[in-house]
Phi, psi and omega in degrees: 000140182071013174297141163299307188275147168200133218180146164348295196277333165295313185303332186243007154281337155318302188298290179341308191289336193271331170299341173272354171259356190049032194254331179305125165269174175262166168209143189243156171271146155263168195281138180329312198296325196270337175273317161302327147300312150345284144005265177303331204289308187314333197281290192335309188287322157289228304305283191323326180298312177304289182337308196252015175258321170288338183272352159298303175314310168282001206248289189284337169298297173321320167271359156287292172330289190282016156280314164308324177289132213288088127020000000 
């Protein structure tokens, strides 16, 4: 962290060290099943993200508008 340089052989002298410190984390594959759940959580989470990024978009456009209009 904080290398000017970053490349291959910096990377895995990084990583060694955090292995040698037991500070690496792991990572597991999960099983098809646990993954497909996942999956869906991930689509679901954009849809929403989208959802509430377009009823924002229509929130705000609508408050431009009546800002514009003549009293």
């Amino acid at each position: 962290m904080g290398s000017k340089h970053s490349g291959d052989e910096t990377d895995a002298r990084y990583l060694a060290h955090l292995l040698r410190l037991g500070i690496l984390p792991t990572g597991t594959i999960l099983p098809a099943k646990h993954r497909e759940v996942r999956d869906l959580a991930r689509k679901r989470m954009q849809l929403v993200r989208s959802r509430t990024s377009h009823i924002l978009a229509v929130e705000n456009t609508t408050a431009r508008q009546v800002r514009l209009l003549p009293l």
